[in-house]
C-alpha positions as CSV (number, residue, x, y, z in Angstrom):
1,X,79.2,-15.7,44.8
2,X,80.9,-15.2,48.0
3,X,84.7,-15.3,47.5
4,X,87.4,-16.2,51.0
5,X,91.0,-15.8,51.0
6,X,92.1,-18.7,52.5
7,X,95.9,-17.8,51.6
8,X,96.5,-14.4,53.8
9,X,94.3,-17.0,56.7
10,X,97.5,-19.2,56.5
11,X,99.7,-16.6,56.1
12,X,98.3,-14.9,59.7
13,X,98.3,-18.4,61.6
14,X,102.2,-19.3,60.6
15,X,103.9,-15.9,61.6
16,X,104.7,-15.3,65.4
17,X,103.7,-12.8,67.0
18,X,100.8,-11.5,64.5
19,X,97.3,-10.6,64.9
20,X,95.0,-12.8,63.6
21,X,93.3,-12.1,60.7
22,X,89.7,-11.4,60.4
23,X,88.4,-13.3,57.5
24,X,87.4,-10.9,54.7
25,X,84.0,-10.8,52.1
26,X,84.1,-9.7,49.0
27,X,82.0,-8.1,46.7
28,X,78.7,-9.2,49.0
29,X,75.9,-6.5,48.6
30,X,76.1,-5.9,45.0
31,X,74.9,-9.8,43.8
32,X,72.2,-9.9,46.1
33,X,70.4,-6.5,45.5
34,X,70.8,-7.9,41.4
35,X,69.3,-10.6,42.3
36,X,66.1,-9.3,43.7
37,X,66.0,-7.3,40.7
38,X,66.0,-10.3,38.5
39,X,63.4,-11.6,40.6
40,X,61.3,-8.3,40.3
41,X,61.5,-8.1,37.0
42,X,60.5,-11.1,36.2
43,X,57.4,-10.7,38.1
44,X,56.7,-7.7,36.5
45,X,56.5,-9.4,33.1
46,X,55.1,-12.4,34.8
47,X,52.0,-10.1,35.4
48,X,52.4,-8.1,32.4
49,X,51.5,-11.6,30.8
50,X,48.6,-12.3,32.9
51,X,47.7,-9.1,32.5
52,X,47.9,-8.9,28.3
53,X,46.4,-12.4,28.3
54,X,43.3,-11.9,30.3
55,X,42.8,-8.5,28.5
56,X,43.0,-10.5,24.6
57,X,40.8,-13.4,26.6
58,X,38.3,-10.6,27.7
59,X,38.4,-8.7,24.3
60,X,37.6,-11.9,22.9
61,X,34.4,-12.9,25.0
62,X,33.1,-9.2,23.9
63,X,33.6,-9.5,20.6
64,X,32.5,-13.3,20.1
65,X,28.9,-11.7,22.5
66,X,29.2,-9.2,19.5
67,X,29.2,-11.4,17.1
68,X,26.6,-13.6,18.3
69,X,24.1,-9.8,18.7
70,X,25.3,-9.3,15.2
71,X,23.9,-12.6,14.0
72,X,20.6,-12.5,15.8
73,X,20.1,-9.7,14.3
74,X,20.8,-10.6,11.0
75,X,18.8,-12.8,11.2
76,X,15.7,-11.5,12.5
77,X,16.4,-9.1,9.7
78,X,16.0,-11.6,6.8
79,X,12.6,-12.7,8.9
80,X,11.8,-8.8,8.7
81,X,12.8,-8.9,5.3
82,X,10.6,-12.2,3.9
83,X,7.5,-10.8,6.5
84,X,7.8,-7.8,4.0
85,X,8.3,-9.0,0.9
86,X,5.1,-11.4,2.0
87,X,3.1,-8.7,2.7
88,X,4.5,-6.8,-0.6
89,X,3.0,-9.3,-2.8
90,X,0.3,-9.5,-0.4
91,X,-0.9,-5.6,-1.5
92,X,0.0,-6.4,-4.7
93,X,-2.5,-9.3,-5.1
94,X,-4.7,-7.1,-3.5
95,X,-4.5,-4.3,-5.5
96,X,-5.0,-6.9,-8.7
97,X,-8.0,-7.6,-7.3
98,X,-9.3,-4.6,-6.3
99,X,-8.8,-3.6,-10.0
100,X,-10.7,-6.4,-10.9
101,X,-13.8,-6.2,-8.6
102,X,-13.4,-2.4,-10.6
103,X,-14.0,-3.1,-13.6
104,X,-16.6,-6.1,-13.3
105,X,-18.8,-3.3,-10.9
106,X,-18.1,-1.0,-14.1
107,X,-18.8,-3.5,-16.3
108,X,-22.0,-3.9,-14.3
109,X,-22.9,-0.8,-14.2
110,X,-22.3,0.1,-17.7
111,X,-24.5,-2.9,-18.8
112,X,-27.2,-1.6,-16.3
113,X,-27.1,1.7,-17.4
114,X,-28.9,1.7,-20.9
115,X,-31.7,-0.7,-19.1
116,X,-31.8,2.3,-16.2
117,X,-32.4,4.7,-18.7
118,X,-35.0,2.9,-20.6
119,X,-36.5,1.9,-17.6
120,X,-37.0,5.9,-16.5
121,X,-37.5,6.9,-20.1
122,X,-40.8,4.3,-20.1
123,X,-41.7,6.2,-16.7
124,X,-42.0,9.2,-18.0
125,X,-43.6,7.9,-21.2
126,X,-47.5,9.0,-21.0
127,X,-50.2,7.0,-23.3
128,X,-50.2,8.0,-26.9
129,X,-47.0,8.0,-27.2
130,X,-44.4,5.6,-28.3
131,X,-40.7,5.6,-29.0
132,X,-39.4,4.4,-32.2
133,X,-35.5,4.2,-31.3
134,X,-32.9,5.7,-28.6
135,X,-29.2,6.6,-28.7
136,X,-27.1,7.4,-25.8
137,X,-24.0,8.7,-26.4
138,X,-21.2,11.3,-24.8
139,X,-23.8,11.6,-21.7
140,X,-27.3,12.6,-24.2
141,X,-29.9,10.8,-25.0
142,X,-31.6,11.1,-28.2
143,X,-34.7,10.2,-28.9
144,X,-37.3,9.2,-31.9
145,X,-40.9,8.5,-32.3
146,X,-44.5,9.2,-32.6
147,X,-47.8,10.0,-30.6
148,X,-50.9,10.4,-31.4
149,X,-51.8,14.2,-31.0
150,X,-48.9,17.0,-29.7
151,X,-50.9,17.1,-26.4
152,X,-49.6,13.8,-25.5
153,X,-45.9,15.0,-27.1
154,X,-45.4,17.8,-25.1
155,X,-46.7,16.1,-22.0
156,X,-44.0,13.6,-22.9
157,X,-41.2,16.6,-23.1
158,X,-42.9,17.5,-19.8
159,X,-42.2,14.9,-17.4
160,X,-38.3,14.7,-19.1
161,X,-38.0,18.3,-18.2
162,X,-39.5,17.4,-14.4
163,X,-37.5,14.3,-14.5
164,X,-34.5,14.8,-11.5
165,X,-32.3,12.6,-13.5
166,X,-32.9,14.2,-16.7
167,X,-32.0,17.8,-18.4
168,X,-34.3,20.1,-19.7
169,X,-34.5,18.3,-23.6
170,X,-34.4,20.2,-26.7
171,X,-37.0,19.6,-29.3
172,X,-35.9,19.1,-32.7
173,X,-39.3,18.6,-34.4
174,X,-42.8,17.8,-34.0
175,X,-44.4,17.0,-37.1
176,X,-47.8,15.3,-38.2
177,X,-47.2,12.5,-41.3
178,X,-50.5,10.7,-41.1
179,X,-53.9,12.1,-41.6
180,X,-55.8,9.0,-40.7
181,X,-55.0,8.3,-37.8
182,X,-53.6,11.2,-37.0
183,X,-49.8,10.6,-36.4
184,X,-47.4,12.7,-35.1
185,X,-43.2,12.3,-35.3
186,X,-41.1,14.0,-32.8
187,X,-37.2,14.2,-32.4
188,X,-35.7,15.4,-29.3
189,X,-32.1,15.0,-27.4
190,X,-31.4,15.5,-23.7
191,X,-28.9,14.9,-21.4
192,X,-29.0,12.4,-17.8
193,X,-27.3,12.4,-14.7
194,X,-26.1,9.1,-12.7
195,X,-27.0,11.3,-9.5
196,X,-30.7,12.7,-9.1
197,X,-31.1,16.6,-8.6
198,X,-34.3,16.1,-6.4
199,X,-36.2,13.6,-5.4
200,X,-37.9,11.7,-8.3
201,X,-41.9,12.7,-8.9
202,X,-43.8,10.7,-10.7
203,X,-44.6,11.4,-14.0
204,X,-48.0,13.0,-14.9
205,X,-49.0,10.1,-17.6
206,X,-49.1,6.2,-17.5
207,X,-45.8,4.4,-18.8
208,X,-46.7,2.8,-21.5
209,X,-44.8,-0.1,-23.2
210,X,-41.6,0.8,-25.2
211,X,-40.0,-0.5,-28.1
212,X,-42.5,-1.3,-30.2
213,X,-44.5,1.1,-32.6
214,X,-48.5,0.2,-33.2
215,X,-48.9,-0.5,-29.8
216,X,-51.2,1.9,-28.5
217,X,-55.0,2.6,-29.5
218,X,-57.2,5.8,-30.0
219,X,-60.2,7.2,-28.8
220,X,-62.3,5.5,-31.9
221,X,-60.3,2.3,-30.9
222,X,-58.3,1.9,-34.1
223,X,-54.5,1.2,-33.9
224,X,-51.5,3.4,-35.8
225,X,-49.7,1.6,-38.5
């Protein structure tokens, strides 16, 4: 505020012979250079305002884009998460199953195996000769029955020994029990391989039928009993 002295003016004007009076300011400068201050100030914090509020506004944008990342992924992640657990039970039902085709082929297998025996047993089986019974067990087979003369036996023990799924068998006994006919008994145990050592030969006799006793006739045409 600019302050005059009005008084000292009237003063001047009333006496004779005085100069006249300049009027006087007071106390000029100092208001106005506060007042730009003011004005500076305030426009400091006016932009200090702008300045905090567009920083929180752009913090915000990040972390709301942030957020929304986070949740995408989140999401994908509990699709990655049920895909897997899918394909989980997937290999498990698999794996079930697999154990089941297993043991059915096993199953198989095992039921084939005492008829694939037989079945190269009665190859190697020449005539005159019969079995009476067979036992497999622990990877042997046993085996009982009778012939007709040893000839016909140890041709029998022969083509086991040349067999390439069978081991060299060991003879227990070969004795005679009838005079007429002449009857022979034999007893003898080997063991068999799932896996042939050489090619297969065939045997040097005729299969003859197995399983039954009585079967097979002599030179003078009679039959064992």
């Amino acid at each position: 505020m600019i302050k005059i002295n009005l008084v000292r003016e009237g003063r001047a004007v009333r006496g004779a012979g005085a100069a006249p009076a300049l009027p006087t300011a007071v106390a000029v400068g100092a208001p106005a250079t506060t007042n730009v201050n003011n004005i500076l100030i305030l426009a400091l914090l006016a932009l200090g305002v702008l300045a905090a509020g567009g920083y929180w506004f752009w913090e915000k944008r990040i972390l709301a884009e942030r957020k929304d990342v986070a949740d995408q992924r989140r999401v994908e992640a509990q699709k990655l998460e049920r895909i897997i657990h899918e394909v989980e039970d997937y290999q498990k039902r698999k794996d079930n199953l697999q154990q089941r085709i297993d043991l059915i082929n096993q199953l198989k297998q095992n039921q084939k195996g005492p008829v694939r025996i037989l079945d190269q047993v009665s190859r190697d089986l020449p005539d005159l000769v019969w079995l009476d019974s067979m036992d497999i067990s622990g990877g042997r087979i046993a085996l009982n029955g009778r012939g007709l003369n040893p000839n016909a036996i140890a041709l029998f023990i022969e083509n086991i020994k040349n067999d390439p799924y069978f081991e060299e068998p060991q003879v227990n006994s070969i004795n005679r029990v009838s005079e007429a006919p002449l009857v022979y008994t034999y007893d003898m145990n080997f063991a068999f391989t799932w896996a042939p050592k050489t090619p297969p030969a065939a045997p040097a006799g005729t299969p003859a039928a197995t399983g039954t006793t009585g079967t097979t006739t002599t030179a003078t045409g009679t039959q064992p009993h």
